[in-house]
PASE-279054 format. One record per residue (C-alpha): y, z, x. Coordinates in steps of 0.25 Angstrom, whole numbers, plus 5000, padded with zeros to 4 digits. Last residue first. Example, Ala and Ser with C-alpha at 12.3 -4.5 7.8 and 13.67 -1.06 7.14 Angstrom:
PASE-279054
- 4996 / 5029 / 5055 $
- 4982 / 5031 / 5049 $
This chain:
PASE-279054
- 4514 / 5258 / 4911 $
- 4506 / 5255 / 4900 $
- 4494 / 5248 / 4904 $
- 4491 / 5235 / 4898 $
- 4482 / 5237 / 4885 $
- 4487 / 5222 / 4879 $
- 4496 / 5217 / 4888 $
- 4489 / 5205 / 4888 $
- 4487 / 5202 / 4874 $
- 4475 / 5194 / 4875 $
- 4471 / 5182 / 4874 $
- 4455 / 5178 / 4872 $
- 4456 / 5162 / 4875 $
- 4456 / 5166 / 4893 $
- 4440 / 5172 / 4890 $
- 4433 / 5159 / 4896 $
- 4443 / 5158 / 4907 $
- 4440 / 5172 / 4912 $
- 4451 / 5181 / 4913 $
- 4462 / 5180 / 4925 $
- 4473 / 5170 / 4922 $
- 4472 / 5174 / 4907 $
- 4471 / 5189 / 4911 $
- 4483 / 5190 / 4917 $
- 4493 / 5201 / 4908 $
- 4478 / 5206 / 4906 $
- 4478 / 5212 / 4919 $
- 4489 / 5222 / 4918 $
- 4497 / 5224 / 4930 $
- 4499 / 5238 / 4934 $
- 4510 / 5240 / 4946 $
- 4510 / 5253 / 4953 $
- 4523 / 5258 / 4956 $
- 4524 / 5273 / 4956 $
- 4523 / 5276 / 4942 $
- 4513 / 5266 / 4943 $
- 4504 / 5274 / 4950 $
- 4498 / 5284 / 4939 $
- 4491 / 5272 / 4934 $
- 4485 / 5271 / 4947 $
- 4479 / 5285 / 4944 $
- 4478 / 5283 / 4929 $
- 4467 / 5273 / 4932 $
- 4469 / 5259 / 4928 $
- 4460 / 5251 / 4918 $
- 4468 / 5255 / 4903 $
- 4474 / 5241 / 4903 $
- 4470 / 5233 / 4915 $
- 4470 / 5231 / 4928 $
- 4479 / 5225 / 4941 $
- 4486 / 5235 / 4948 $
- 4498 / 5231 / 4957 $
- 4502 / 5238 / 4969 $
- 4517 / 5234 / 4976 $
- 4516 / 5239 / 4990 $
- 4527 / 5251 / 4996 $
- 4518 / 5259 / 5003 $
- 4516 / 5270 / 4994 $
- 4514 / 5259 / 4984 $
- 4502 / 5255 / 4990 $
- 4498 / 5270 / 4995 $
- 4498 / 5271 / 4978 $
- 4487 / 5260 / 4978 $
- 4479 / 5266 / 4987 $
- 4480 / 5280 / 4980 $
- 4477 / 5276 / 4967 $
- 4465 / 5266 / 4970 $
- 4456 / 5274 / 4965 $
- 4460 / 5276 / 4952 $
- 4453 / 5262 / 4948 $
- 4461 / 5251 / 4941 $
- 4461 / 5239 / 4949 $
- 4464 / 5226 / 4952 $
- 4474 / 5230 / 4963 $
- 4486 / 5221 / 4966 $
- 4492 / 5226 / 4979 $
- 4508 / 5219 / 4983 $
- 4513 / 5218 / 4996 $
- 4502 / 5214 / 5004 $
- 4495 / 5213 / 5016 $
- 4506 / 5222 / 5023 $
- 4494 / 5228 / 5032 $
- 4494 / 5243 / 5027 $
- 4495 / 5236 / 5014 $
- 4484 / 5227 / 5015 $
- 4476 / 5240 / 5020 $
- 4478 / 5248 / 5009 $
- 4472 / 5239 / 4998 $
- 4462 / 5236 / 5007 $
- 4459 / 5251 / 5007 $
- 4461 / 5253 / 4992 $
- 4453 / 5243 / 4989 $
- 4441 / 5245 / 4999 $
- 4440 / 5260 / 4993 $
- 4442 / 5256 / 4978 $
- 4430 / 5245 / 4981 $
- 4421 / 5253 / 4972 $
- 4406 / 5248 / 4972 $
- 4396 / 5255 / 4962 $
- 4384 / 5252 / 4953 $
- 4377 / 5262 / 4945 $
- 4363 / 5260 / 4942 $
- 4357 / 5269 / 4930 $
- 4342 / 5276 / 4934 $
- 4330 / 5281 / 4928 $
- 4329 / 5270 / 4917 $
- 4314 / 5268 / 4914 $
- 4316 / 5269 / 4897 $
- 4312 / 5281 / 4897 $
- 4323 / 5286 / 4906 $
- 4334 / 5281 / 4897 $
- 4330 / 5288 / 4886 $
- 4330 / 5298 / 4896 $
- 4345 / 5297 / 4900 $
- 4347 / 5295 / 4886 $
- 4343 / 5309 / 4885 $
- 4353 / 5313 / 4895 $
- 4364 / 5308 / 4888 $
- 4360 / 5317 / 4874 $
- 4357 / 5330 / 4881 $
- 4371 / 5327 / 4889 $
- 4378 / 5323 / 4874 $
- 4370 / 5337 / 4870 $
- 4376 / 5347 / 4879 $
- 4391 / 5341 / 4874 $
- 4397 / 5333 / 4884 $
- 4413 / 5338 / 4888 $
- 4407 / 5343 / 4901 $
- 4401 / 5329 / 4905 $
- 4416 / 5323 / 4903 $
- 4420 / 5331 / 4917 $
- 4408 / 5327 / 4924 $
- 4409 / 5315 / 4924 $
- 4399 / 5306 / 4917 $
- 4388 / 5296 / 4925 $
- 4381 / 5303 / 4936 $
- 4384 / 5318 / 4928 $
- 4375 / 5314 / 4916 $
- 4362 / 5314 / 4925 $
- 4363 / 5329 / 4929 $
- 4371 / 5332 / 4916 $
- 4359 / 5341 / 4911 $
- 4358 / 5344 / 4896 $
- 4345 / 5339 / 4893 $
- 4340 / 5344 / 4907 $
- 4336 / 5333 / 4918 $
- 4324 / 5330 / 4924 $
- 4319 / 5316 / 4918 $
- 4334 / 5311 / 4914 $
- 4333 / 5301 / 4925 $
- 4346 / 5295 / 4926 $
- 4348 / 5294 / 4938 $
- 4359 / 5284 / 4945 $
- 4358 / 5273 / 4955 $
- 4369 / 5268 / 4962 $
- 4370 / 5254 / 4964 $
- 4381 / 5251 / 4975 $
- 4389 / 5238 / 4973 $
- 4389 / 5232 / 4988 $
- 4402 / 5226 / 4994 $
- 4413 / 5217 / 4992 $
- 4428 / 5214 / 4994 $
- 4430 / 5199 / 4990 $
- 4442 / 5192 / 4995 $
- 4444 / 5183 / 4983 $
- 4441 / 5169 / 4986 $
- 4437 / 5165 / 4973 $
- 4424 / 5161 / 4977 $
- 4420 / 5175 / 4984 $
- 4425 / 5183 / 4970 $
- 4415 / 5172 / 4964 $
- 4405 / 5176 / 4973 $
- 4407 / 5190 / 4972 $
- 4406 / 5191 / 4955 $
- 4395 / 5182 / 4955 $
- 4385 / 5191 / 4964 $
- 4390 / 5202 / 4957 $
- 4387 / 5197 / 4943 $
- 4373 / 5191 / 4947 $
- 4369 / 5205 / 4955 $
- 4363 / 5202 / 4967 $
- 4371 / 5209 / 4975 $
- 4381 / 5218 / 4969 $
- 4394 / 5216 / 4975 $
- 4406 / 5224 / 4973 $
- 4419 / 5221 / 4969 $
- 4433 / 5220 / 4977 $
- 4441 / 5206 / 4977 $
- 4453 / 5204 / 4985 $
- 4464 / 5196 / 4984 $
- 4472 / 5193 / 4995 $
- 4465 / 5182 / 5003 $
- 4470 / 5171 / 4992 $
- 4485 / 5175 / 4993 $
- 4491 / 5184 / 4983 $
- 4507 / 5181 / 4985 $
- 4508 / 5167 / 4978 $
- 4502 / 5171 / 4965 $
- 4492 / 5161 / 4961 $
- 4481 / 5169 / 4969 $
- 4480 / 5182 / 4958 $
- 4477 / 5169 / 4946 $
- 4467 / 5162 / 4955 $
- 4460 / 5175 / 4959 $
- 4459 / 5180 / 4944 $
- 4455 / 5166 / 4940 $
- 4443 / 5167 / 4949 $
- 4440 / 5183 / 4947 $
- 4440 / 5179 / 4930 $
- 4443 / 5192 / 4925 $
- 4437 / 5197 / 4913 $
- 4441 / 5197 / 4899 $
- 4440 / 5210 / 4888 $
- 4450 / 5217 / 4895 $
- 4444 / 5230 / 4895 $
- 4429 / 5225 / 4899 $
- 4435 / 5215 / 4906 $
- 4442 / 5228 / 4915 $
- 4426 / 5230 / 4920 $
- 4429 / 5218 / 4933 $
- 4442 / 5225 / 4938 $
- 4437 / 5238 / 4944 $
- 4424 / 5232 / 4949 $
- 4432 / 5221 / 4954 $
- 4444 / 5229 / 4961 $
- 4452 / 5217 / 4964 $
- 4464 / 5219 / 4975 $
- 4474 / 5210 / 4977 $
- 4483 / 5207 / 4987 $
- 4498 / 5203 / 4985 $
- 4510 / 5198 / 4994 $
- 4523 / 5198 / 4987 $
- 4528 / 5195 / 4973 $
- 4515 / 5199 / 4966 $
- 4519 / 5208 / 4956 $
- 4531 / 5198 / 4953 $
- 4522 / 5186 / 4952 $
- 4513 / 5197 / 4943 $
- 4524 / 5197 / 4932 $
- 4529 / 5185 / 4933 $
- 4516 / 5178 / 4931 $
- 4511 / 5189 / 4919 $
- 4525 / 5185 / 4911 $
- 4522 / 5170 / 4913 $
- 4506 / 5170 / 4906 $
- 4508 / 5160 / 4898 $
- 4511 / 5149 / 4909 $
- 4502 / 5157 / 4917 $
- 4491 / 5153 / 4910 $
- 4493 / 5138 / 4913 $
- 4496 / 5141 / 4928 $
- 4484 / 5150 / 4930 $
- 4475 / 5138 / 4922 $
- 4481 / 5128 / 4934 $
- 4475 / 5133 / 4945 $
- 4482 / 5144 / 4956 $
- 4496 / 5146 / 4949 $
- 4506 / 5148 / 4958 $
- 4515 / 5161 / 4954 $
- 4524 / 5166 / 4965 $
């Protein structure tokens, strides 16, 4: 059942009546959520809004069957970074249950010093392999010279953040089930890796939902709705869920919604 956490869900809802039935018979037994951050935060690129994690938390606990404990939040954390340092204690006052740990900072060469013109030495860190052999000689002459315009300007190496969470997600995931936590799995997530897990869900007779966006799920779990995986597209919500500043910019929102 739908109860509206403040009033503003209960106003929206009121336009929003085919969204509410949809997702009141998704989530007709016990739910946990899983939020993939890292997957979740670039979507606003595609979607042109972002995700308000207050409103989102709001709006996932007016349904009757997520409780308050069963949402939990995965993204790593940066210490001493502004944005980071925001993003975990706002997860924190909104009472998700926040799964965390360090963002690795890896650092990556790009000293162009000792290398050949047409050598892939420094290319190979950041294209794969296979679209590297479809680069003409002189694209590779061309890269690695920006390399050393690079250089000159004092830049010897390129950061390269990392914290994946598909490991603790998949096991949690796994783990709820094994313990009849749930019934029902809504994962915010796109990502390929989550393939298997998801389909040892089905396997064992759990209802899984994924929560994304047009064009934002990998072919892999894709591939799985043949056999009963759910797609919900966000957009369908995204006046509960956006930022309150960007709620005047309507949408169609089935616009780019998977076809399934």
């Amino acid at each position: 059942m739908f109860i509206p956490k403040t009033q503003r869900i209960e106003e929206i809802s009121k336009n929003k009546p085919e969204a509410i039935k949809q997702l009141e018979s998704i989530f007709n037994a016990k739910v946990r959520v899983y939020i993939d951050y890292a997957n979740v935060r670039p979507w606003s690129v595609k979607l042109g809004w972002h995700i308000d994690l207050k409103r989102l938390k709001q709006f996932l606990n007016s349904f009757d069957t997520i409780g308050d404990d069963a949402i939990t939040f995965y993204n790593g954390y940066l210490a001493g970074n502004e944005r980071s340092e925001k993003e975990k204690s706002e997860t924190e006052n909104c009472k998700y249950v926040l799964r965390t740990k360090p963002v690795k900072i890896i650092k990556l060469s790009i000293d162009a010093s000792s290398i050949l013109p047409d050598s892939t030495v420094l290319l190979d860190q950041f294209v794969q392999r296979a679209l590297l052999k479809k680069y003409e000689i002189s694209t590779i002459e061309y890269l690695n010279e920006r390399f050393k315009d690079m250089n000159k300007k004092g830049e010897y190496f390129i950061e390269n953040m990392k914290c994946n969470f598909d490991v603790e997600i998949g096991v949690d995931m796994l783990l709820d089930c094994e313990r009849d936590n749930a019934e029902t799995f809504a994962l915010w997530s796109g990502d390929s890796d989550f393939a298997d897990p998801v389909e040892k869900l089905m396997g064992a007779g759990k209802k899984v939902i994924l929560f994304a966006t047009a064009r934002k799920v990998s072919k892999e779990l894709s591939a799985l709705v043949a056999k009963g995986l759910m797609i919900f597209d966000i957009q369908k919500i995204r006046d509960f869920i956006c930022w309150k500043k960007e709620l005047e910019r309507k949408r169609d929102p089935n616009e780019g919604a998977p076809k399934l």
